[in-house]
TINU-824693 format. One line per field, with one value per residue (C-alpha): residue number from 1; chain; y, z, x. Coordinates in nm, 2 decimals. Example, Ala and Ser with C-alpha at 12.3 -4.5 7.8 and 13.67 -1.06 7.14 Angstrom:
REM residues 2
lose: (1, 2) $
miti: (A, A) $
c2: (-0.45, -0.11) $
c3: (0.78, 0.71) $
c1: (1.23, 1.37) $
END
This chain:
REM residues 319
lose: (1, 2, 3, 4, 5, 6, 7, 8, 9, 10, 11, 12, 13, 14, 15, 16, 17, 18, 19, 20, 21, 22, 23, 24, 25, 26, 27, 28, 29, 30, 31, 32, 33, 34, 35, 36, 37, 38, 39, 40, 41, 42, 43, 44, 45, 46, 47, 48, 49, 50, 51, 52, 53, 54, 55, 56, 57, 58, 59, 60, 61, 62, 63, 64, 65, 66, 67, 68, 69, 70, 71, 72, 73, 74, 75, 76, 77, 78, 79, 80, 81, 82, 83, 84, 85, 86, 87, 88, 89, 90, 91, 92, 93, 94, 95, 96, 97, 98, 99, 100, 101, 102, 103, 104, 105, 106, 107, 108, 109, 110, 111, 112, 113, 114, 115, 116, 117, 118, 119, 120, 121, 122, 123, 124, 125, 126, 127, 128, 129, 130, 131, 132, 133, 134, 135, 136, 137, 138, 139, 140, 141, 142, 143, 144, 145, 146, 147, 148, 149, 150, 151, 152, 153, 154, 155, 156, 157, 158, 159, 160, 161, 162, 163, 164, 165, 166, 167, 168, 169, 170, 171, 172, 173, 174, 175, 176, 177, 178, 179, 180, 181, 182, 183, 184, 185, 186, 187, 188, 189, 190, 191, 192, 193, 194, 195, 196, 197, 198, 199, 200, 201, 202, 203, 204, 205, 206, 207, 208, 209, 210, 211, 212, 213, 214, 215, 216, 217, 218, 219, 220, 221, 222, 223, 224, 225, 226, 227, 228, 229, 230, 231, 232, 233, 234, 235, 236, 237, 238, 239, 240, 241, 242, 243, 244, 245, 246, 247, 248, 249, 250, 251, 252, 253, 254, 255, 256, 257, 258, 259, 260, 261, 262, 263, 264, 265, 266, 267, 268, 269, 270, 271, 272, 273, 274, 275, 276, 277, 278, 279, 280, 281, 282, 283, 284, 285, 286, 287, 288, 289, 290, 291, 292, 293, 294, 295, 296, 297, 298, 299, 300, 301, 302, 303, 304, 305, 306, 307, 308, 309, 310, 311, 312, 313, 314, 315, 316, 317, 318, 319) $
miti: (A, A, A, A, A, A, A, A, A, A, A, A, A, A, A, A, A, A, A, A, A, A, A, A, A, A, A, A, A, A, A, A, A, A, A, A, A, A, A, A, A, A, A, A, A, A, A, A, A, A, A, A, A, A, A, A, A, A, A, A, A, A, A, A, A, A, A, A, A, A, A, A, A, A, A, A, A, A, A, A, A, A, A, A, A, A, A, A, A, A, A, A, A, A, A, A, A, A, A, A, A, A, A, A, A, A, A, A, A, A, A, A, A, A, A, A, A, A, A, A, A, A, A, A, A, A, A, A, A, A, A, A, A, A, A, A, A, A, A, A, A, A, A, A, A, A, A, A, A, A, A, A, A, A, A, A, A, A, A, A, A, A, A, A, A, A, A, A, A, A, A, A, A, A, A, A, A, A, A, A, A, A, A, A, A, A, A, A, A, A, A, A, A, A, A, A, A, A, A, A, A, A, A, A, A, A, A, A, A, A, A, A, A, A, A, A, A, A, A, A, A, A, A, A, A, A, A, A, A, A, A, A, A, A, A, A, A, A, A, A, A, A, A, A, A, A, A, A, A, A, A, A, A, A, A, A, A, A, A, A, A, A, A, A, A, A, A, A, A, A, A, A, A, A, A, A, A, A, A, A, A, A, A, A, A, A, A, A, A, A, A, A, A, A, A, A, A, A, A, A, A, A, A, A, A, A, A, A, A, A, A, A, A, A, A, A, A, A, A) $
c2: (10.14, 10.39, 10.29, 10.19, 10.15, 10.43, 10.59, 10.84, 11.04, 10.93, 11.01, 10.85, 11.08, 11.13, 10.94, 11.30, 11.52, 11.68, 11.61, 11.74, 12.08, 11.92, 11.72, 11.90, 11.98, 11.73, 11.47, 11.53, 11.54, 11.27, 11.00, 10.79, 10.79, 10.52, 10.63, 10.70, 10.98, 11.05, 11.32, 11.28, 11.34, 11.60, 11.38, 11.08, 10.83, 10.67, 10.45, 10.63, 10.56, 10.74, 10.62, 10.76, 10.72, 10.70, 11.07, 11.20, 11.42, 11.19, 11.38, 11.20, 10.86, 11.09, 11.16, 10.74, 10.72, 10.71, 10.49, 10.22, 10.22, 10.15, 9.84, 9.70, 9.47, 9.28, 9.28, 9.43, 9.52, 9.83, 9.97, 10.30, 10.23, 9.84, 9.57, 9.51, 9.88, 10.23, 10.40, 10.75, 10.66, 10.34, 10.29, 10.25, 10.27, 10.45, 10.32, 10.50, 10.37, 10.67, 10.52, 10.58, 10.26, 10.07, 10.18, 10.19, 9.98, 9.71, 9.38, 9.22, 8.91, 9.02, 9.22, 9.04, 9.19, 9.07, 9.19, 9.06, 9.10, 9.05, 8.81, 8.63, 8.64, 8.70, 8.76, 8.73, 8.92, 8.76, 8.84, 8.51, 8.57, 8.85, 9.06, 9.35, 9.21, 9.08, 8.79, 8.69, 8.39, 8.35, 8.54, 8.47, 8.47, 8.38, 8.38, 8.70, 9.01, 9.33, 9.52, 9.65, 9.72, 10.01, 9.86, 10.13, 10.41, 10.23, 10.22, 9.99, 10.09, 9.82, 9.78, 9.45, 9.53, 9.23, 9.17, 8.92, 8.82, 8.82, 8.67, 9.05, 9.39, 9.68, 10.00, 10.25, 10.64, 10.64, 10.96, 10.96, 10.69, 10.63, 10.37, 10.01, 9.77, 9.43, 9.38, 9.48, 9.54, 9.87, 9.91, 9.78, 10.03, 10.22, 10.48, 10.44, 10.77, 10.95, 10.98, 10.97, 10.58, 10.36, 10.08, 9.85, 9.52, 9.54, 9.54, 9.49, 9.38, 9.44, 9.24, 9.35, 9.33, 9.67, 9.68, 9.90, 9.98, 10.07, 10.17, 9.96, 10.05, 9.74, 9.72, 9.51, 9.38, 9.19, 8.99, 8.95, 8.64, 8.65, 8.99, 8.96, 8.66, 8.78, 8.82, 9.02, 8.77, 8.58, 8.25, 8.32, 8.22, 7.87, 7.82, 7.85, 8.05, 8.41, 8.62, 8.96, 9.23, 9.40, 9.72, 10.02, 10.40, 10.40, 10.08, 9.85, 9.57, 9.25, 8.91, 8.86, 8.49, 8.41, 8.07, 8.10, 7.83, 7.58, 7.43, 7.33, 7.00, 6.70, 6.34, 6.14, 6.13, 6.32, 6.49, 6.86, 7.00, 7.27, 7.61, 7.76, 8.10, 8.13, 8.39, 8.36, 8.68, 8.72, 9.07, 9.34, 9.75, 9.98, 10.34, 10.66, 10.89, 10.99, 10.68, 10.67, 10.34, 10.38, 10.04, 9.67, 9.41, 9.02, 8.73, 8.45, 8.18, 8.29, 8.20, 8.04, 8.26, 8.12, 8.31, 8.11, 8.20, 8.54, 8.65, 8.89, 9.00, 9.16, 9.41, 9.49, 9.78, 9.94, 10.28) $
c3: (6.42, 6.22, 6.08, 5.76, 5.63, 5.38, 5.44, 5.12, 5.01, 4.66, 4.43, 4.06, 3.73, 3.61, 3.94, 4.08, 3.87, 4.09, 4.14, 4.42, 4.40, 4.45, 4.13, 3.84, 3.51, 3.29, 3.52, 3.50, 3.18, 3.12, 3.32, 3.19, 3.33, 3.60, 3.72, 4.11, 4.15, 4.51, 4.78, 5.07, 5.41, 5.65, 5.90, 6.06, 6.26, 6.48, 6.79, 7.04, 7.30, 7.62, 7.94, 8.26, 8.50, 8.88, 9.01, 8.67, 8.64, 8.50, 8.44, 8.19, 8.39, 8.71, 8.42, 8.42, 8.77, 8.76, 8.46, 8.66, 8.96, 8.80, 8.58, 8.93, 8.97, 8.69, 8.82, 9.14, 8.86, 8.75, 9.10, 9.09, 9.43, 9.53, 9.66, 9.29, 9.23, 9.26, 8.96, 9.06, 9.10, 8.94, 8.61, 8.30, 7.97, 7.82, 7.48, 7.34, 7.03, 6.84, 6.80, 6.43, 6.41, 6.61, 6.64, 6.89, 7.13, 7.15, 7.15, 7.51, 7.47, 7.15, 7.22, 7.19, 7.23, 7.13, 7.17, 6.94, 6.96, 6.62, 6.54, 6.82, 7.01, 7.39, 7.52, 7.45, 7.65, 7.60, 7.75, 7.75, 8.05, 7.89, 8.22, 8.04, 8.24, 8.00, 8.09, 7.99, 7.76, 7.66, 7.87, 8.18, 8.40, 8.22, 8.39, 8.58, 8.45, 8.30, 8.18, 8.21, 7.89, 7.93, 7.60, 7.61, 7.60, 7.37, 7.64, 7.75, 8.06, 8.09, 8.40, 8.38, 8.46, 8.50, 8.23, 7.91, 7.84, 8.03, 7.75, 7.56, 7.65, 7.45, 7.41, 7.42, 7.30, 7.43, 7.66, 7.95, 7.97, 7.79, 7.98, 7.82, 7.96, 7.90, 7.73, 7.96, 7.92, 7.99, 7.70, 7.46, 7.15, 7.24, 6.96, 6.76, 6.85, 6.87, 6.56, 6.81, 6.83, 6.76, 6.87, 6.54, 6.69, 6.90, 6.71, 6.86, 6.74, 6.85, 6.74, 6.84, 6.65, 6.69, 6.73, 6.52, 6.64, 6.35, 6.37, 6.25, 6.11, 6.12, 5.93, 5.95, 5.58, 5.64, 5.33, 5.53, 5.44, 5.04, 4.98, 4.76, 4.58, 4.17, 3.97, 3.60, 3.52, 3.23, 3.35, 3.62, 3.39, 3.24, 2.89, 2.62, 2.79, 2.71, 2.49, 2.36, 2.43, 2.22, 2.11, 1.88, 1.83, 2.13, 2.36, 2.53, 2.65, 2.80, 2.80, 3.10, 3.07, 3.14, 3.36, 3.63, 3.62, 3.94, 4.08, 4.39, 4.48, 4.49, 4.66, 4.32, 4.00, 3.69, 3.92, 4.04, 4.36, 4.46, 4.31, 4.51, 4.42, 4.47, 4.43, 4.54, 4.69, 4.57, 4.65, 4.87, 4.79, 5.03, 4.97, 5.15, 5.33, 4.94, 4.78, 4.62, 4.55, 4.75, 4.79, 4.70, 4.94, 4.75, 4.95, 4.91, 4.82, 4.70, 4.96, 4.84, 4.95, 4.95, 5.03, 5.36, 5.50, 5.56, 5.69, 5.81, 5.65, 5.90, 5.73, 5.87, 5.72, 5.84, 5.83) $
c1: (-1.60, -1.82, -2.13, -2.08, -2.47, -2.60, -2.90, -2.97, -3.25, -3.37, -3.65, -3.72, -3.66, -4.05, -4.21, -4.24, -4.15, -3.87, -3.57, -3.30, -3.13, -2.81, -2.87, -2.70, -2.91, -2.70, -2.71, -3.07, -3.08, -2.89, -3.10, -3.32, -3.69, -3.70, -3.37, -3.32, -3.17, -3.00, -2.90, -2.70, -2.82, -2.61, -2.48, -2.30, -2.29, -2.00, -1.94, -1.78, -1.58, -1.47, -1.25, -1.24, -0.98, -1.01, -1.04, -1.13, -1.44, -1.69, -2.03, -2.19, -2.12, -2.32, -2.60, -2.66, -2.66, -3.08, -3.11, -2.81, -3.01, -3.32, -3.16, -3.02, -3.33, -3.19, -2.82, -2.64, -2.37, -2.57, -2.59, -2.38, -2.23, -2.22, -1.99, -1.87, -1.74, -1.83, -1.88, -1.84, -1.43, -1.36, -1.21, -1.46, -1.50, -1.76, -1.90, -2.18, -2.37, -2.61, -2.96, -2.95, -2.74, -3.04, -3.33, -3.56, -3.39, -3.09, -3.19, -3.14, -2.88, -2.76, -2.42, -2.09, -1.77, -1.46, -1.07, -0.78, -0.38, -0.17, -0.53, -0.57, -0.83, -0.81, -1.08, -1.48, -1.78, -2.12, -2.48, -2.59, -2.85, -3.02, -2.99, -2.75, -2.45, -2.12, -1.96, -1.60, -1.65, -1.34, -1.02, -0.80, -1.14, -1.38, -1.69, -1.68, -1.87, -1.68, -1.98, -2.27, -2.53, -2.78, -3.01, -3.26, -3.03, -2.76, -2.47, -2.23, -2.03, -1.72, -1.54, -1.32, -0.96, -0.78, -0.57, -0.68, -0.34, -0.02, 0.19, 0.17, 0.22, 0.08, 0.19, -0.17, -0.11, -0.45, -0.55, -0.54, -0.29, 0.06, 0.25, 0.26, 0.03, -0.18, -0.49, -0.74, -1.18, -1.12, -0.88, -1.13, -1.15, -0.88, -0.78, -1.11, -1.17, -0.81, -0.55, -0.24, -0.29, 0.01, -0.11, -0.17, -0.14, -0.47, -0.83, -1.21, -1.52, -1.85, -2.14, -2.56, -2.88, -3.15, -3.50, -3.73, -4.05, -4.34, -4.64, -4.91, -5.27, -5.51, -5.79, -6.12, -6.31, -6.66, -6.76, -7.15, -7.38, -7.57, -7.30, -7.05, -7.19, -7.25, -6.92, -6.85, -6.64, -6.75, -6.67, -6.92, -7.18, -7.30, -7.06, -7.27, -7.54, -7.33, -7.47, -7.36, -7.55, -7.80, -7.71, -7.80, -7.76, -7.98, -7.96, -7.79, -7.98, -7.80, -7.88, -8.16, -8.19, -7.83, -7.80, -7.53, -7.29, -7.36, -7.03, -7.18, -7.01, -7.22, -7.14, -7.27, -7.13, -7.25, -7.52, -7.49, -7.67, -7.91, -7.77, -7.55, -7.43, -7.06, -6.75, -6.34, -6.22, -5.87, -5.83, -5.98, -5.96, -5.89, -6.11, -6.03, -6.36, -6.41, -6.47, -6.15, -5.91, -5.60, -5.45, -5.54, -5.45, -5.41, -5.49, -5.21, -5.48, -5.84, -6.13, -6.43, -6.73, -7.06, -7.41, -7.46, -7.07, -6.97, -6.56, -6.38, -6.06, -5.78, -5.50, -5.23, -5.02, -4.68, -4.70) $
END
């Protein structure tokens, strides 16, 4: 149940001129430029799970008492002490997912879990409501809830203990218990976390998607009425009507008689309108406080900007 997605440090050989002091100087050496060159970051990630029998000492189920009583407006199943169970003595399994594997945040509806023997599936938990509570799909009693999902905080707390199949009997080397028993909620994961397992005939799946938040900068461009309406482009001008410049050891003098090219529409053939000066804005630069080009955003289709129309461009950039 580890996570198996890589998350590396990396740099390009000649993009920064550095490179990473676990990088040895042949390896260097012996990249090409262009060539991403990786480290490895100092930890891990896994899915824990952790059971707690009746009587046990349970602190960090008391440490989610505040966060279960706050979540009971969306179910009566997260109440620490209800009429469905009190979780300061009943049985539960713990299952504890590390943010780096979702983000900011589960998202609500999205968690499936699912519990197999020799293959088969036996039974299914599903938050189709979207109210954190897990409700067996597919089992011996389907419909009831087992579970409990804590999405902020990236916990599931399951406490269905009926059992899933009465056809098989497993045997769990699973502390704190031994003896064989059925498939049960509570069983789910067992031995993901401890090498004595023997139990090979049992497997689990657990399905969720995570949500990221980013921070975005938004940006406002005015293009104002008659701005933005000349163009350098030499197609800007009427064909025939460009003229190099004049030049010498001592000038440059351009053309001043150069007739702008009118491609204001008109409704009758072979006959062209009142002049209309004209640009497409196809991209727009992004300067810092010192006048400096930092970015250039591209518009997917250039917009035809005329003196009498002025718009405002909104950028939006994930930082």
């Amino acid at each position: 149940m580890a996570d198996n997605t890589k998350y590396y440090p990396f740099v390009s050989k000649g993009g920064s001129q550095s490179s990473f002091k676990t990088v040895s100087a042949n390896s260097y050496a012996s990249s090409v430029y262009g060539d991403i060159l990786s480290g490895t970051y100092p930890y891990s990630s896994s899915i824990d799970t952790e059971y707690f029998y009746s009587g046990s000492d349970r602190p960090r189920i008391h440490s989610l008492k505040n966060t279960l009583n706050r979540n009971s407006i969306y179910s009566q199943h997260y109440s620490y002490s209800s009429s469905f169970g009190d979780k300061s003595s009943q049985k539960i399994n713990l299952i504890s997912i590390p943010s780096i594997i979702y983000g900011s945040s589960i998202e609500k509806g999205s968690v499936v879990l699912s519990f197999y023997i020799t293959g088969t599936l036996v039974g299914k938990l599903e938050d189709y409501t979207k109210r954190g509570e897990l409700i067996e799909t597919t089992g011996s009693n389907s419909g009831s809830v087992a579970g409990v999902v804590l999405y902020n905080e990236g916990f599931i707390l399951l406490t269905g203990s009926w059992s899933l199949d009465l056809t098989h009997t497993e045997q769990y080397i699973y502390t704190p218990f031994t003896a064989s028993d059925n498939p049960r909620w509570i069983y789910w994961g067992a031995g993901l976390n401890e090498s004595t397992c023997t139990n090979n005939s049992s497997s689990f799946d657990i399905e969720f998607n995570g949500t990221t938040n980013v921070s975005v900068l938004t940006m406002m461009a005015h293009a104002e009425k008659g701005d933005l309406n000349h163009s350098n482009n030499p197609t800007y001008v009427k064909y025939g009507d460009y003229l190099s410049p004049s030049t010498s050891s001592t000038t440059y003098h351009e053309n001043e008689f150069t007739n702008i090219k009118n491609v204001t529409k008109y409704s009758y053939e072979n006959y062209t309108g009142s002049l209309e000066k004209q640009t497409y804005i196809s991209k727009i630069g992004i300067y810092d406080e010192n006048r400096n080009l930092i970015a250039v955003a591209k518009l997917a289709k250039p917009v035809r900007k005329t003196e009498s129309r002025d718009f405002t461009f909104k950028l939006k950039l994930d930082i």
